[in-house]
TORTIDREN-400553 format. One line per field, with one value per atom (N, C-alpha, C): residue number from 1; residue in three letters; chain; atom name; x, y, z. Coordinates in Angstrom, 1 decimal. Layout:
pos: [NUM	...]
code: [ALA	...]
unit: [A	...]
site: [CA	...]
east: [X	...]
north: [Y	...]
up: [Z	...]
REM end
This chain:
pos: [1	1	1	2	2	2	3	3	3	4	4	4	5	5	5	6	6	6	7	7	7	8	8	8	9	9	9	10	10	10	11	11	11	12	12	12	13	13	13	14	14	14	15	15	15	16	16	16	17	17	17	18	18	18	19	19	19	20	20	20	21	21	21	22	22	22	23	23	23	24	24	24	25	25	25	26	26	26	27	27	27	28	28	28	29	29	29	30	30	30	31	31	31	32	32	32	33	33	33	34	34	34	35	35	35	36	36	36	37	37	37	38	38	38	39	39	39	40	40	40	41	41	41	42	42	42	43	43	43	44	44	44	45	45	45]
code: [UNK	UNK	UNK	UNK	UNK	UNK	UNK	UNK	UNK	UNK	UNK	UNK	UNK	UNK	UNK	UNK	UNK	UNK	UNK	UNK	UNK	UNK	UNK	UNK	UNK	UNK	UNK	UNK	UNK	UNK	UNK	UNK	UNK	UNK	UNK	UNK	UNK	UNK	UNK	UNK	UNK	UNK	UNK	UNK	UNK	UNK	UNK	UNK	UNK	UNK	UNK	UNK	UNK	UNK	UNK	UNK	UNK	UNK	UNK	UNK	UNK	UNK	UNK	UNK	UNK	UNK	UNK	UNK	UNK	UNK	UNK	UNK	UNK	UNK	UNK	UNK	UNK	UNK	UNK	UNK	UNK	UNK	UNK	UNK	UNK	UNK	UNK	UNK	UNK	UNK	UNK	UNK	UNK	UNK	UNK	UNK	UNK	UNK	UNK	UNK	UNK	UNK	UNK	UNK	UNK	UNK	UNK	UNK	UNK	UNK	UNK	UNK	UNK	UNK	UNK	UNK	UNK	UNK	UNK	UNK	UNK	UNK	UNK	UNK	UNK	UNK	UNK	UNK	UNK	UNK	UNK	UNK	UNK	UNK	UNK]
unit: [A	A	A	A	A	A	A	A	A	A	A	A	A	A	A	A	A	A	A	A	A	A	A	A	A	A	A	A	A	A	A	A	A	A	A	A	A	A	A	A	A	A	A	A	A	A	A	A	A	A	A	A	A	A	A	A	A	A	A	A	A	A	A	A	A	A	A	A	A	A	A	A	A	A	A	A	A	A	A	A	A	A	A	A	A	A	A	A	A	A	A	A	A	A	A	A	A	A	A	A	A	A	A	A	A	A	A	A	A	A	A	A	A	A	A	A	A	A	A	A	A	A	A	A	A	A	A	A	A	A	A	A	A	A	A]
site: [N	CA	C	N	CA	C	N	CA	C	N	CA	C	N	CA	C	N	CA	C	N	CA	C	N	CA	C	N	CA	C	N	CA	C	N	CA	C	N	CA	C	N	CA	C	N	CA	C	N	CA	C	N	CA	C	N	CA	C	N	CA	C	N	CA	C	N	CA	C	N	CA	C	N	CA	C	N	CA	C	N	CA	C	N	CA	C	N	CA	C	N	CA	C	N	CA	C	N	CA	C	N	CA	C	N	CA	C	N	CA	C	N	CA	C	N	CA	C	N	CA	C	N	CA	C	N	CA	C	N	CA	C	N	CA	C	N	CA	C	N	CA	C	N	CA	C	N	CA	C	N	CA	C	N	CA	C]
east: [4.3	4.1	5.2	5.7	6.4	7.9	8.3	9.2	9.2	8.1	7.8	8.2	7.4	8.1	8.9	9.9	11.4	12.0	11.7	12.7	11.8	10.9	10.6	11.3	11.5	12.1	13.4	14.3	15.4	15.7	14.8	15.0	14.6	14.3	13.7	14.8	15.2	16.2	17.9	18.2	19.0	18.8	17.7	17.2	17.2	17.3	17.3	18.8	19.8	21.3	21.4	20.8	21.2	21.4	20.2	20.2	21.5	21.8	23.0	24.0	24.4	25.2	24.9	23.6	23.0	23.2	22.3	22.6	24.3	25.2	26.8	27.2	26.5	27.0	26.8	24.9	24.4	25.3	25.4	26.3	27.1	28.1	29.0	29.4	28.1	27.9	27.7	27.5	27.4	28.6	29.8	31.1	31.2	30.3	30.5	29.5	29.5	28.5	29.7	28.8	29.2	30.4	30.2	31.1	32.4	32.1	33.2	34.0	33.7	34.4	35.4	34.8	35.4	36.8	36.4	37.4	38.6	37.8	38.9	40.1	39.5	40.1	41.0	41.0	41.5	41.9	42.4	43.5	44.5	43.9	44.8	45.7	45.5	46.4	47.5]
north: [-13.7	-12.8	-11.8	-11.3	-10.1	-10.8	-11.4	-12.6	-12.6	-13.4	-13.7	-12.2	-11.3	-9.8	-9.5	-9.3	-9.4	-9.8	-11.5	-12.6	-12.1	-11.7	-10.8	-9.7	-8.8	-7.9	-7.4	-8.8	-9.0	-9.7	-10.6	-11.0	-10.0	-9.4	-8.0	-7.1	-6.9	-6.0	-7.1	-8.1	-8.8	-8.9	-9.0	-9.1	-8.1	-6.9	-5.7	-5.0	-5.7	-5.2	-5.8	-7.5	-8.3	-7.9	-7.1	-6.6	-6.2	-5.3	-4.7	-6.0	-6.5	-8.0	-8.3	-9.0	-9.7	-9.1	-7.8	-7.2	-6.6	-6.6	-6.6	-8.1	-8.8	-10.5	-10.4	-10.2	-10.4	-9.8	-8.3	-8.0	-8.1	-8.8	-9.7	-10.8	-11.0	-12.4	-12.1	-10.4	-10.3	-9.8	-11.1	-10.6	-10.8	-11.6	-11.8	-11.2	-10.0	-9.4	-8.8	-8.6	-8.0	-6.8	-5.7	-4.9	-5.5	-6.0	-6.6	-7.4	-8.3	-9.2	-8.1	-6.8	-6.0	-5.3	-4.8	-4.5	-5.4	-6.6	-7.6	-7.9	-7.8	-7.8	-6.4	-4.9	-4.2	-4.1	-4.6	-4.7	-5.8	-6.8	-8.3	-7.6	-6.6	-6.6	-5.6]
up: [82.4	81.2	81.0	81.6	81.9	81.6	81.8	81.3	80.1	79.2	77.8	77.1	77.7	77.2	76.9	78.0	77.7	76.9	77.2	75.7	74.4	73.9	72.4	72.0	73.5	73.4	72.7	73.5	73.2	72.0	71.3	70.3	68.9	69.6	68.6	68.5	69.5	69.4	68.6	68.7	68.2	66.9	66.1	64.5	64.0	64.9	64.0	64.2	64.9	65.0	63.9	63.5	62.4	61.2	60.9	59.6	58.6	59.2	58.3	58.4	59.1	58.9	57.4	57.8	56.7	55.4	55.4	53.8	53.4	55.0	53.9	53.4	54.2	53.5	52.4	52.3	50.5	49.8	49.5	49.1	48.6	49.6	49.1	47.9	48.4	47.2	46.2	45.3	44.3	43.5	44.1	43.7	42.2	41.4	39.6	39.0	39.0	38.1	36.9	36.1	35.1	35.0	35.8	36.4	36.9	37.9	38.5	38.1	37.0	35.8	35.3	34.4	33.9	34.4	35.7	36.8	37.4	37.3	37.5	36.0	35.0	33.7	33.7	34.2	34.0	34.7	35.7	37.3	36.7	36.3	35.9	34.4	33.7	32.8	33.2]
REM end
């Protein structure tokens, strides 16, 4: 039992370092929004 404990433990503690990972990926991905078209247009000329 005390075992099983541990490996939760540790997987608990690994998913929540995850997070921020995760939400700067998302992030990321919202490289074509409307804004950023714009800014890309006023850099490109």
């Amino acid at each position: 039992m005390p075992k099983n404990l541990l490996t939760v433990i540790l997987i608990a503690i690994i998913l929540t370092l995850l997070v921020p990972l995760t939400t700067d990926l998302y992030s990321l991905e919202r490289a074509f929004t409307y804004d950023n078209l714009i800014r890309v247009n006023i850099t490109s000329k």
